[in-house]
N, C-alpha and C positions, 0 to 999 in steps of 0.2 A: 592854561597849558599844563600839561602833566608832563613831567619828566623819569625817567625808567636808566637807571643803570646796569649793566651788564659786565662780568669778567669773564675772560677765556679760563681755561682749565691747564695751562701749559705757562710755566716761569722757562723765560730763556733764559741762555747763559750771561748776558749781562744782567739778570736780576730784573726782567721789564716783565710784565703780565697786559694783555690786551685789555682796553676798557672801551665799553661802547657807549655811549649815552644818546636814548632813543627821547625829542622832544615831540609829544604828540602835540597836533594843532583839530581844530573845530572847525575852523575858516581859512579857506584858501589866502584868504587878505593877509593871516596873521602870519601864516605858512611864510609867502613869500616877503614881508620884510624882515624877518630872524631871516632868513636866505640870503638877502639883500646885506643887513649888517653884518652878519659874518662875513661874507665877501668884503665888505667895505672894511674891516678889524682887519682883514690878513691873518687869520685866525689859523692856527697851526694842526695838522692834521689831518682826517680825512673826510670831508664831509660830504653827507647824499643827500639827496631829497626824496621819499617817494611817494610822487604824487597820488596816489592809487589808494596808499595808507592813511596818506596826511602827517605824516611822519619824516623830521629831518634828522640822521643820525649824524655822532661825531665819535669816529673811533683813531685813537691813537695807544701807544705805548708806556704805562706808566710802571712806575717804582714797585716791583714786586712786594719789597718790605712794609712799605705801609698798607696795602692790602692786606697782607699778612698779619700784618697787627689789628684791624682792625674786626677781619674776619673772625680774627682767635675770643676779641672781645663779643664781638657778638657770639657765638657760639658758649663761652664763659655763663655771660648774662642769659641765655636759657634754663641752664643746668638749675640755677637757683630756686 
């Protein structure tokens, strides 16, 4: 399974930034039990499946600041 992170381009005002995390699957098989477990976890957020992709995303709200810190490092660790 490959896993792909994504952030929105917008900090709201309590300091939250969008994150999406795109889990690519190969086999239908594999697709629906990570589907299956996260239902079964009660897993917070928002999750899709689409089957079309083979793709099940989970997007919620996290902590703008440590995005921020960590963007800033990566961007840092280029320069050199």
């Amino acid at each position: 399974m490959k896993i792909t992170k994504k952030y929105g381009n917008t900090i709201y005002g309590d300091n939250t930034i969008s994150e999406t995390v795109t889990y690519h699957f190969d086999k239908m098989k594999d697709l629906h039990e990570f589907w299956q477990d996260n239902l079964d976890a009660g897993n917070v957020g928002n999750w899709t499946a689409h089957l079309d992709r083979m793709t099940i995303e989970h997007s919620q709200f996290v902590d703008a600041e440590q995005y921020l810190n960590d963007f800033t490092e990566f961007c840092e660790g280029e320069e050199e």
